[in-house]
N, C-alpha and C positions, 0 to 999 in steps of 0.2 A: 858743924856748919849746916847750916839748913840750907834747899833748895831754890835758884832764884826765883824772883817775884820778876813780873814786865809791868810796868805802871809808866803810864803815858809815854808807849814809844821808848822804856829804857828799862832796862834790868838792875833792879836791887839781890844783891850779893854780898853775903859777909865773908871775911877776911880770916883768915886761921887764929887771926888775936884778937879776936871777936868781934872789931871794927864793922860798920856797913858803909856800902859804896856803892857808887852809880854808875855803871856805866853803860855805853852805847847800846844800842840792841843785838849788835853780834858779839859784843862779849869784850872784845878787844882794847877798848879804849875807857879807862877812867874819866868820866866828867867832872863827879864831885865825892867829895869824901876825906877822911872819915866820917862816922857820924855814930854814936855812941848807941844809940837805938836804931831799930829796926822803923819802926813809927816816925822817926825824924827823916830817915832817909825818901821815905816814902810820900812824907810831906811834901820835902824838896824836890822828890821827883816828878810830882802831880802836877808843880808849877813852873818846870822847867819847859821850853819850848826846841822842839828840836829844828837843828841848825838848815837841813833842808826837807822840808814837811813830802811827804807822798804826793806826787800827781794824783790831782783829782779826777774819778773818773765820769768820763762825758758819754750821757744818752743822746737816743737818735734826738736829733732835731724835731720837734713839734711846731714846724711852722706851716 
């Protein structure tokens, strides 16, 4: 097993049967998967959109 990758906001991780999969960014929660390549996984995960995005953060006001 290799060590995971983070691609947009999600962790790719393979599986002991050599499966890859996606999940959340604290590890916890499968989004999508299997996926027979490392490459595929990563595809899907570049396009997926996470369910609630980061607060953006806000400079001072320039008014």
């Amino acid at each position: 097993m290799s060590e995971a990758k983070s691609v947009n906001g999600f962790l790719i991780n393979q599986a002991k049967d050599g499966q890859w999969w996606i999940f959340n960014f604290g590890g916890g929660e499968e989004i999508a998967g299997p996926f027979p390549t490392e490459a595929l996984a990563i595809e899907v995960a570049s396009v997926l959109e996470l369910e609630h995005p980061a607060p953006k953060r806000r400079g001072k006001d320039k008014s």
